[in-house]
C-alpha positions in Angstrom: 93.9 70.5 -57.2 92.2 72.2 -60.3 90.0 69.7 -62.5 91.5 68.9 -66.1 89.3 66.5 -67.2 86.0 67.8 -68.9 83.8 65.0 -67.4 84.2 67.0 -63.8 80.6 68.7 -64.8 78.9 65.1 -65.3 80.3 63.6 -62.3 79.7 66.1 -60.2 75.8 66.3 -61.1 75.7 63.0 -60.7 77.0 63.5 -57.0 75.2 65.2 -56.0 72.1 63.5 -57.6 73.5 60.2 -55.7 73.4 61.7 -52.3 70.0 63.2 -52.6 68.7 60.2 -53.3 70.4 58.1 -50.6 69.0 57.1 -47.0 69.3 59.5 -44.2 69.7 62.2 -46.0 69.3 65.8 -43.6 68.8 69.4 -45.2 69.7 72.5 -43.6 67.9 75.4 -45.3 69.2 78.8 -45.6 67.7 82.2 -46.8 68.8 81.4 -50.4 65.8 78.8 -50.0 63.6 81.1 -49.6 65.0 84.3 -51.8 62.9 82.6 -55.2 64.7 85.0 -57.3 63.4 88.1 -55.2 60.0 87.2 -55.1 60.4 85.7 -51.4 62.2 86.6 -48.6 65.2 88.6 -48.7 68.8 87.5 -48.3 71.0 89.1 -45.1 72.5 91.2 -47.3 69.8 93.1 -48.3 67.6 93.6 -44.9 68.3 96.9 -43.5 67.7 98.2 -46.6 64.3 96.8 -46.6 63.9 97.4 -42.7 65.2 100.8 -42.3 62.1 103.0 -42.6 60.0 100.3 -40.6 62.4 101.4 -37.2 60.1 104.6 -35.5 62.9 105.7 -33.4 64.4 107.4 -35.0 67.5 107.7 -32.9 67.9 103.8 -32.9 67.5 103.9 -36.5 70.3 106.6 -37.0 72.4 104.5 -34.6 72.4 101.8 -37.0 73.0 103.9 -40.3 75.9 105.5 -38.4 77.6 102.0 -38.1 77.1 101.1 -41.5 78.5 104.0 -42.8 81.4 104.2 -40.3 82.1 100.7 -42.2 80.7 97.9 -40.7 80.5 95.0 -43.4 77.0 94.5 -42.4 73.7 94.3 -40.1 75.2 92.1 -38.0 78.3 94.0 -37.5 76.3 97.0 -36.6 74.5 95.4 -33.9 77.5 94.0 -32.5 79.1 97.6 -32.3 76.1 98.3 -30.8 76.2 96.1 -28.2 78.7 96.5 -25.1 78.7 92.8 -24.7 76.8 93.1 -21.1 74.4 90.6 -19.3 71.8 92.1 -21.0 71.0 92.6 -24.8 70.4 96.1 -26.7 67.7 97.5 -27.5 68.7 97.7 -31.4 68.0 93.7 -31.5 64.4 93.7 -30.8 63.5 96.9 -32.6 65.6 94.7 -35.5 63.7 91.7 -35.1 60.5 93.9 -34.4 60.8 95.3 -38.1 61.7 92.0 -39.4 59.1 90.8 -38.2 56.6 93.7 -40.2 58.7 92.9 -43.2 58.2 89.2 -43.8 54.3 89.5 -42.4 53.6 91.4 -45.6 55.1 89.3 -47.8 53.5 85.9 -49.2 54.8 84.5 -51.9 54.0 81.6 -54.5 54.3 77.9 -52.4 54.6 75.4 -55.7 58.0 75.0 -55.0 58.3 74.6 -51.4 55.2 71.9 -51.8 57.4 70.1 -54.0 60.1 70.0 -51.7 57.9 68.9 -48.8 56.0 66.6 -51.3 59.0 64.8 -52.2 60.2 64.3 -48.8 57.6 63.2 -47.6 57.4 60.5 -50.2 61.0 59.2 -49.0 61.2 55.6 -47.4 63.5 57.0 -44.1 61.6 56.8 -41.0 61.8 59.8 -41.1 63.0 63.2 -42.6 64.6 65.9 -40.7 64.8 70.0 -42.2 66.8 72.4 -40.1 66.0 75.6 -41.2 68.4 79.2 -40.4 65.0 81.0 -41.9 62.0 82.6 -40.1 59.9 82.7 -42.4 56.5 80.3 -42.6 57.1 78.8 -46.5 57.3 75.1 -45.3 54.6 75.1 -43.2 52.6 76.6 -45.8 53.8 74.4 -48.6 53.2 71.7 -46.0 49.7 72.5 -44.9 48.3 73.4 -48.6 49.7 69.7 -49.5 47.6 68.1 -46.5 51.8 67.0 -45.9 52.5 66.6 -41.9 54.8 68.5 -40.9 56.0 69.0 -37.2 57.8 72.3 -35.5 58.1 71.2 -31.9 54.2 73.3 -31.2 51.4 72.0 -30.3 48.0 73.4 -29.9 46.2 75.6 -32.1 45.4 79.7 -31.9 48.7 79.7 -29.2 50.4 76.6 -29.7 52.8 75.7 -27.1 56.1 74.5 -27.2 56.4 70.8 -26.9 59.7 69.5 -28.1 59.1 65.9 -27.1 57.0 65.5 -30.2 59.6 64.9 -32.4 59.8 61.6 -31.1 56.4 61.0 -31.2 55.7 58.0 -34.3 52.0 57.4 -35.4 50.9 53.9 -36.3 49.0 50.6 -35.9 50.0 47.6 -33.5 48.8 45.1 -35.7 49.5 41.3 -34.7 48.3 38.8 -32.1 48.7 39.3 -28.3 52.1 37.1 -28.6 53.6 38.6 -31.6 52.4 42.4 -31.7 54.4 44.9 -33.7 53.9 48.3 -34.4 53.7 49.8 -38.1 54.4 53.2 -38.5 51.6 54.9 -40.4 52.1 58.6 -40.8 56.2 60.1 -41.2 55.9 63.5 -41.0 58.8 66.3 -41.6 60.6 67.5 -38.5 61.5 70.7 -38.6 63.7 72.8 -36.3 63.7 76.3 -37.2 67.4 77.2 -35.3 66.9 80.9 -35.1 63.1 80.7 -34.6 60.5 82.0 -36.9 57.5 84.2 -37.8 54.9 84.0 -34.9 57.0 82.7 -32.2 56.8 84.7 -29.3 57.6 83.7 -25.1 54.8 85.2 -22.9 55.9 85.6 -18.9 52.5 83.7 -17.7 52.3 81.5 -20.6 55.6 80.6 -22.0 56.8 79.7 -25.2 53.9 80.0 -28.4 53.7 80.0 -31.2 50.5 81.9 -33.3 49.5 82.4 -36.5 52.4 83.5 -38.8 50.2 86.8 -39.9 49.1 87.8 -36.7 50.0 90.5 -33.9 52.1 89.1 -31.1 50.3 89.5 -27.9 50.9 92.3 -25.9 53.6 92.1 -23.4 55.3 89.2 -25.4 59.0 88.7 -26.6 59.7 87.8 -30.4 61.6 84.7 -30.8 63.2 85.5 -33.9 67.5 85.6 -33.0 68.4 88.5 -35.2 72.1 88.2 -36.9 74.1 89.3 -34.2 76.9 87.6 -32.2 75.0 87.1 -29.2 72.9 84.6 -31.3 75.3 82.0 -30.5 74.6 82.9 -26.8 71.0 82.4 -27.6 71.0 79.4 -28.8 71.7 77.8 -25.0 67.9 79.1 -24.1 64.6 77.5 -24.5 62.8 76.8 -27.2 66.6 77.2 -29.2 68.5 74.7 -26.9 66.1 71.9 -27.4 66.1 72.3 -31.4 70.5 72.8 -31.4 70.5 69.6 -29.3 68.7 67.8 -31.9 70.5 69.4 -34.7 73.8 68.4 -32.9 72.6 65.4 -32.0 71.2 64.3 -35.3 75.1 64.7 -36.9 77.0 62.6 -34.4 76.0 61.0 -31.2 72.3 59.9 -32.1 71.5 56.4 -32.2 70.7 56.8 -35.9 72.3 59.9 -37.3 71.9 61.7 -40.4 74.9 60.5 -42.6 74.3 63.6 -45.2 73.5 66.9 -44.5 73.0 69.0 -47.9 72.8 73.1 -47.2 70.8 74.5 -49.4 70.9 78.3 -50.1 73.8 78.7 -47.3 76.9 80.5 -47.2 78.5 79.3 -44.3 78.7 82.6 -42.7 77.5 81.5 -38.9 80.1 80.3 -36.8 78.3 78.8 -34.8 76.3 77.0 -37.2 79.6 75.9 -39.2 81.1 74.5 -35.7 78.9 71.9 -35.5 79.1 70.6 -39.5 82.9 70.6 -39.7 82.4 68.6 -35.6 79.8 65.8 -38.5 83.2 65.7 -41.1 84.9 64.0 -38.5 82.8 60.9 -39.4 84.2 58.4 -42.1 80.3 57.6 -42.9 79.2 61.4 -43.2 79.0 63.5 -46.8 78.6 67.4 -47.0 76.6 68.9 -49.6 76.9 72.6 -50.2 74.4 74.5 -52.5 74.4 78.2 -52.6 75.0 80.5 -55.2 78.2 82.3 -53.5 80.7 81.3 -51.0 83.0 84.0 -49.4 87.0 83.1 -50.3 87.5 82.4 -46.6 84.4 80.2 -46.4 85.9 78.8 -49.6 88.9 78.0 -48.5 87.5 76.1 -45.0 85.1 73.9 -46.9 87.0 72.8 -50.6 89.7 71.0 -49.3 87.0 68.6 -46.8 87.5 65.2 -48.8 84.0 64.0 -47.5 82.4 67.3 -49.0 80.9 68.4 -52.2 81.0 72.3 -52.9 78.5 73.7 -55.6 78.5 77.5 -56.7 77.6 79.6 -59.6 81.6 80.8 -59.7 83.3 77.4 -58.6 82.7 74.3 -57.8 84.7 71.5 -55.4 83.8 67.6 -55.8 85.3 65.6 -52.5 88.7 68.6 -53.0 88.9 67.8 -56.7 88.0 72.1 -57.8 86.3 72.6 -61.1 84.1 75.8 -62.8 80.6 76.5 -61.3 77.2 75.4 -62.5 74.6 77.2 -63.5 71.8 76.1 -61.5 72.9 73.1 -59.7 73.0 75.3 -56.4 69.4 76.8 -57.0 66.6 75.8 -54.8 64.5 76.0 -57.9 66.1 73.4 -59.3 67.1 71.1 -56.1 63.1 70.8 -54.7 62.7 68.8 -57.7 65.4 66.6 -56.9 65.1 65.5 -53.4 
């Protein structure tokens, strides 16, 4: 159904305005979050340009190009022609991830905007507020640690932080009260993040297990990145530790929780992981549950899945879809730049 009225534009900003500012409200961050009109990370569609000369071998490197110019769409569709589907993974991935990897570490862009984000959530009255994040690089925890904001990624430790994902449950407070009537008063709300496809610094050691180090450093020797590089086997991935314990919580957090998230708004993603996607559409099934997508592009196919939800609100530079009512884009309704201050 195509919008005739020309108050669509209003009532959708105020939509989406509405469910920001509701209770139990979760985000799901992808790399448009972090692009900050190129001067942050780069989207998916523009890595193996970037990466290319930062592969050494050069056979592996030429392996890659030959896919990409024998038509594959993309990275990702590259390294799954590359990949005979066997127990165990390519060697393309890593040396992938590996450059990656050398990629974001040289990059460090502005944080003002990303510790407005985290400064407004943190200022929210839900007990707490939960970020899932498709990105690897480190801007949160940055914005969050410049803003003296807690914020916590399932580590804990300091120079090789292990993984510990029982501290998202963990609350911080007072017990205030007499010995008959005691109650506890939750102090401190910090951000819980789960980073689905790991990040920037996280690395599993074979003595010491899964760490995490500082974002600009060199991984110890003999270590694994845990980065999941787009690939199809990433949905495979995502059954292993630390991955299973953070999808668990993010599948867990849109349906069978005690107290689940009843809006999920996807910022600066383009609903282009299957496996990701699965689990959202599973969340529409709930009468109580809204959708908010926020992404400069959508793919027709994507598109098509995601306008006609009734429970879902659809916001694009081209076109725009208000709970399956379809109207022209906005400007800047879908920019992160704009949707930090917001929250």
């Amino acid at each position: 159904m195509n919008a005739l009225t020309p108050n669509f534009a209003d009532a959708l900003v105020a939509k989406v305005a509405e469910q920001l500012k509701a209770q139990r409200v979760g985000y799901l961050l992808g790399a448009g979050s972090s692009y900050l009109h190129n001067t942050g990370y780069p989207l998916a569609s523009e890595l193996w340009e970037l990466i290319r000369d930062r592969i050494d071998d050069a056979q592996q490197r030429a392996d890659i190009q030959s896919k990409l110019d024998g038509g594959a769409t993309g990275l990702e569709q590259a390294l799954d022609l590359l990949d005979e589907g066997g127990a165990l993974d390519t060697p393309y991935r890593h040396v992938v991830t590996a450059a990656i990897e050398t990629l974001f570490k040289s990059r460090s862009p502005a944080l003002d905007l990303h510790i407005e984000f985290v400064r407004r959530l943190s200022q929210r009255a839900d007990p707490h507020v939960t970020v899932f994040s498709l990105n690897y690089d480190p801007l949160l925890e940055r914005a969050a640690e410049a803003a003296r904001i807690r914020l916590t990624d399932g580590f804990l430790g300091i120079e090789h932080a292990y993984f510990e994902p029982a501290v998202f449950e963990e609350r911080s407070g007072h017990i205030r009260g007499t010995h008959k009537a005691r109650q506890f008063q939750v102090t401190v709300k910090p951000i819980r993040l789960f980073k689905l496809h790991g990040s920037l610094g996280w690395y599993e050691c074979p003595q010491r297990g899964i760490r995490r180090c500082s974002f600009g450093s060199e991984l110890p020797s003999g270590t694994k990145h845990l980065m999941i590089p787009p690939q199809r086997r990433k949905a495979a991935d995502t059954m292993f530790p630390p991955y299973s314990a953070l999808w668990s919580a993010f599948r867990g957090s849109l349906g069978h929780h005690a107290n689940p998230i009843n809006r999920l708004a996807c910022i600066g993603y383009g609903f282009a992981d299957e496996h990701v996607d699965a689990v959202i559409e599973a969340a529409l099934a709930r009468p109580d549950f809204t959708l908010l997508i926020l992404t400069k592009a959508l793919s027709d196919l994507a598109w098509k899945r995601w306008s006609v939800k009734a429970n879902a609100v659809l916001v694009t530079e081209a076109r725009c879809s208000l709970k399956g009512t379809v109207g022209p884009g906005h400007p800047d309704l879908w920019r992160f730049e704009r949707l930090c201050k917001e929250v």
